[in-house]
TORVEXZA-560525 format. One record per residue: x, z, y of N, C-alpha, C in turn; residue number from 1. Coordinates in nm, 2 decimals. Each point is the difference from the previous one (the first is absolute). Layout:
N
X|Z|Y|X|Z|Y|X|Z|Y|NUM
...
//
This chain:
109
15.05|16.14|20.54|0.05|0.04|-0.13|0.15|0.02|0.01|1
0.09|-0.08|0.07|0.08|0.00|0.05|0.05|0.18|0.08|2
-0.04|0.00|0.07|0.00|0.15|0.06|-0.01|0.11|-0.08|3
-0.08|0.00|-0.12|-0.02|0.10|-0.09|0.12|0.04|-0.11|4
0.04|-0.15|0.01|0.12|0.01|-0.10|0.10|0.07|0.04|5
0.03|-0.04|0.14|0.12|0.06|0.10|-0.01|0.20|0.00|6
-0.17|-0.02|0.04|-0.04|0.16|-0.03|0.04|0.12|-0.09|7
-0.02|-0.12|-0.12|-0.03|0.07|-0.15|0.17|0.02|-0.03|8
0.07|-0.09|0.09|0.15|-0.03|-0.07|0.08|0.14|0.05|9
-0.02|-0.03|0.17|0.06|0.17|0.05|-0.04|0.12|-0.02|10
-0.14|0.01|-0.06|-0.05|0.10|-0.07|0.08|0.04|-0.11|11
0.01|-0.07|-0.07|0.03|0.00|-0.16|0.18|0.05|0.03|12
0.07|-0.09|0.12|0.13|0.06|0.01|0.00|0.16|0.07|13
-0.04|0.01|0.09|0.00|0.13|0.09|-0.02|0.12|-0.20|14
-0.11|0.00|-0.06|-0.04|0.06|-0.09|0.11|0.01|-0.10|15
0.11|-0.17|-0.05|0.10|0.06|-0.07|0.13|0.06|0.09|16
-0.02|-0.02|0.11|0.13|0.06|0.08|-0.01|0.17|-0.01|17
-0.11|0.05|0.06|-0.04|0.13|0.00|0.01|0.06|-0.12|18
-0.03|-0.07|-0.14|-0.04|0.11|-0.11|0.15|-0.06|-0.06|19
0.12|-0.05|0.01|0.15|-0.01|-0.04|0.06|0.11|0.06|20
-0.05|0.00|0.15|0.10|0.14|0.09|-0.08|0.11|-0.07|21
-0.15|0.04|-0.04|-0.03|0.10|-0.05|0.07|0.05|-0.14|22
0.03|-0.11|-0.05|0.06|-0.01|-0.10|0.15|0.07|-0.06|23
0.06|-0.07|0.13|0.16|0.02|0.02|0.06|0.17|0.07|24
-0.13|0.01|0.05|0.04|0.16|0.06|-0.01|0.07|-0.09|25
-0.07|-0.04|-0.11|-0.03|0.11|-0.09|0.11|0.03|-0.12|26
0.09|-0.11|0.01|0.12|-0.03|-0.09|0.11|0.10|0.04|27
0.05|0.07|-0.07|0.11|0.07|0.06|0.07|0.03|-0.13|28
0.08|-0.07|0.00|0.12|-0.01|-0.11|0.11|0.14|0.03|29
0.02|0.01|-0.13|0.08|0.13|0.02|0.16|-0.05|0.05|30
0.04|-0.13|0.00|0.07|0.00|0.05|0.04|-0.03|0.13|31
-0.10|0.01|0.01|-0.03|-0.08|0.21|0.03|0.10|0.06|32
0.06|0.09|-0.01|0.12|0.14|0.07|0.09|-0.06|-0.01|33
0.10|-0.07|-0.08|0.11|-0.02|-0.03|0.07|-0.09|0.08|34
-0.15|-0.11|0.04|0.09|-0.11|0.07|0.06|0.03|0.15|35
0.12|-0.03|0.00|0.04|0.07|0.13|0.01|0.08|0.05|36
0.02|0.10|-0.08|0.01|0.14|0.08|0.12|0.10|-0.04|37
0.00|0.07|0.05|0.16|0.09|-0.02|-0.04|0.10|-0.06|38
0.15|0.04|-0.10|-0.01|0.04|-0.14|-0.05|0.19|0.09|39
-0.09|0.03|-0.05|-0.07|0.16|0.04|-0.05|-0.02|0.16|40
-0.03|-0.12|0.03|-0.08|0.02|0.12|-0.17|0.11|-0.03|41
0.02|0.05|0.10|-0.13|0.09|0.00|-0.11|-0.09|0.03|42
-0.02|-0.08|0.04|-0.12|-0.06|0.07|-0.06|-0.12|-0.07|43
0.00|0.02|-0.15|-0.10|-0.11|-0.04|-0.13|0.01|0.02|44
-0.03|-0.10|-0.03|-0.14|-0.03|0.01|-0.10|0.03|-0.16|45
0.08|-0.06|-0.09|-0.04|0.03|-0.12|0.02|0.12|-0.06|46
-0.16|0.03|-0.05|-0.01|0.14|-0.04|0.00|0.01|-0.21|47
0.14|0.06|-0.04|-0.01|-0.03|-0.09|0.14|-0.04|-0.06|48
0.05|-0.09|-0.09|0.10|0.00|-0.08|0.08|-0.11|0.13|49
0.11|0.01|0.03|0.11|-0.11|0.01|0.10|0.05|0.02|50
0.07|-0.12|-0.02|0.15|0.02|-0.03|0.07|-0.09|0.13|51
0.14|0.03|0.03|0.06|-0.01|0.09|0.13|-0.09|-0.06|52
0.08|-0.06|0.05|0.12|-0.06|-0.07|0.06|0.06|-0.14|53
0.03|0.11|0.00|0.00|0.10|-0.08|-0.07|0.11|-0.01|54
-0.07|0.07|0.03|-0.08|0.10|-0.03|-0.13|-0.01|-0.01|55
-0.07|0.04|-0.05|-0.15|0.02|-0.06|-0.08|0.13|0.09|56
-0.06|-0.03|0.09|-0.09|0.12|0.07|-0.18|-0.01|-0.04|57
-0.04|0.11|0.01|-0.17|0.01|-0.01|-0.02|0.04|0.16|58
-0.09|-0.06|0.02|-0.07|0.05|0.14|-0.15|0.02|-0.01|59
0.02|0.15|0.02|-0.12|0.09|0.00|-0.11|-0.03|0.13|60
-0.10|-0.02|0.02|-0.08|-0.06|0.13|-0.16|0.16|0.03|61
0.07|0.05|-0.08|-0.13|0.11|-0.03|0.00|0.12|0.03|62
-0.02|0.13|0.07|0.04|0.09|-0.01|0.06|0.11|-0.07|63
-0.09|-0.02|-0.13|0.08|0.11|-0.07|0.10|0.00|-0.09|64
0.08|0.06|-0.10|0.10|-0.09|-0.07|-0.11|0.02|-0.15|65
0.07|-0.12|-0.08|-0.03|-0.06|-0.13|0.09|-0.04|-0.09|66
-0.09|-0.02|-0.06|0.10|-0.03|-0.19|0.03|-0.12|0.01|67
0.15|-0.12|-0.05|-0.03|-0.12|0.03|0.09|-0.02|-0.19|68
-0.02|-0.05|-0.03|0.07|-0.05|-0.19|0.13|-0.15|0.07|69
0.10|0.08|-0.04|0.11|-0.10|0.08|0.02|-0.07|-0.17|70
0.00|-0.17|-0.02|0.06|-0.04|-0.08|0.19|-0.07|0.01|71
0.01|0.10|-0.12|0.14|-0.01|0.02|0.08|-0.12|-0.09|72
0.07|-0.05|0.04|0.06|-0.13|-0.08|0.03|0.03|-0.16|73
0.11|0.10|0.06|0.06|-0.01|-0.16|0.00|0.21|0.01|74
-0.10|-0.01|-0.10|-0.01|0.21|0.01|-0.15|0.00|-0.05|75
-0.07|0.10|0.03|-0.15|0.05|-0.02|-0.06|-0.01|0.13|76
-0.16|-0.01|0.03|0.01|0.01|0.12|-0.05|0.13|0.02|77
-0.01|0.01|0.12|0.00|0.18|0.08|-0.10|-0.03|0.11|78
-0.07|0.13|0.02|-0.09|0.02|0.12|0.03|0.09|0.08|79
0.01|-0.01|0.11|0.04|0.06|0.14|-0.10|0.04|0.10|80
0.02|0.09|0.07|-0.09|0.05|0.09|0.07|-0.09|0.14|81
-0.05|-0.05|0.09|0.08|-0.01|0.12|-0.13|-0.01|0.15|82
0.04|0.02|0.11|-0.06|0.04|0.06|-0.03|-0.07|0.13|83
-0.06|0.00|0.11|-0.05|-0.13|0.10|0.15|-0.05|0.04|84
0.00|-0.13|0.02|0.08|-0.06|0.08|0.10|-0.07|-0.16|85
0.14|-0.04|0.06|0.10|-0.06|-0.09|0.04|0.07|-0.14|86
0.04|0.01|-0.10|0.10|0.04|-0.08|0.04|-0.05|-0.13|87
0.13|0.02|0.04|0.11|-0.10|-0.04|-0.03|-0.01|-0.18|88
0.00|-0.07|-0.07|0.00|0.00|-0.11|0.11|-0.01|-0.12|89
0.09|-0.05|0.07|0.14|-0.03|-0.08|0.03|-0.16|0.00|90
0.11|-0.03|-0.09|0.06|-0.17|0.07|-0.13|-0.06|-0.09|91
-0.03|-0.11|0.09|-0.14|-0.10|-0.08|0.05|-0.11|-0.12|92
0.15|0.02|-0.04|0.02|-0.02|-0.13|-0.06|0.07|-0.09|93
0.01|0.15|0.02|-0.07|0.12|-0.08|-0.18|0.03|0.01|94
-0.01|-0.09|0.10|-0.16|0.08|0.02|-0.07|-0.14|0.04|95
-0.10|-0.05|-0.14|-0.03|-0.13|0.03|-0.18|0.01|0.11|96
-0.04|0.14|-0.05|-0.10|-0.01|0.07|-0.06|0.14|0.03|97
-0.08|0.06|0.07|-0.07|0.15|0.01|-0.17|-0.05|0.04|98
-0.03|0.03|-0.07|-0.18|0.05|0.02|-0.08|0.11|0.02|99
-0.10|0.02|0.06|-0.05|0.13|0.05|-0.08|0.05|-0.12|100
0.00|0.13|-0.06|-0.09|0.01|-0.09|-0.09|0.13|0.04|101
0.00|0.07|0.09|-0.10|0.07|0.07|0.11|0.11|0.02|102
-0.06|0.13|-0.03|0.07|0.16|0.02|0.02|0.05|0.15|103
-0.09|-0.04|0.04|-0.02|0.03|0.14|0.03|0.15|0.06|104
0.11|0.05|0.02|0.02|0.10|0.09|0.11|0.04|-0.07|105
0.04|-0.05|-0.08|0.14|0.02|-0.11|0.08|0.05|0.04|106
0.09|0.11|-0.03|0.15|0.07|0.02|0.15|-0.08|0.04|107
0.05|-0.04|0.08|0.11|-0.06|0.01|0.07|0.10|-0.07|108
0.09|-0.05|-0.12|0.15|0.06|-0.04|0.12|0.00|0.05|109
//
């Protein structure tokens, strides 16, 4: 009975260890670009809104360019076309957040 328990026990841990890391990878905070990284480095990881000490970038992960609705602090907010890779968004005082809202193959201005 003894043995079973021990069984049942590292069973039951292996099963929450596994499905926490499944868990955790799947988490990707828009700000987990920000930590530690230098202000317009090209090489995040995160695809999507972050901001740098001061500046606010979207990182495009897709190939084509798209629409993204930047919300702006103090103004209206505005949608933009921008295209694979970095671009710059303005100081992240002014630009609290950018989201993708489709427009897939959009015109850069």
């Amino acid at each position: 009975m003894q043995r079973l328990r021990v069984n049942g026990m590292r069973r039951w841990m292996a099963v929450a260890v596994l499905g926490s890391a499944a868990v955790m990878s799947t988490i990707t905070p828009a700000s987990a670009g920000s930590a530690g990284s230098a202000e317009g480095a090209g090489n995040q990881a995160v695809c999507g809104y972050y901001a740098g000490r001061e500046i606010a970038f979207y990182n495009h992960c897709g190939p084509t360019t798209i629409k993204i609705k930047l919300d702006v602090v103090r103004g209206f907010d505005r949608t933009i076309c921008v295209g694979p890779g970095d671009t710059r968004l303005g100081l992240k005082s002014q630009i609290r957040d950018a989201n993708y809202v489709g427009g897939a193959g959009c015109r850069i201005t």
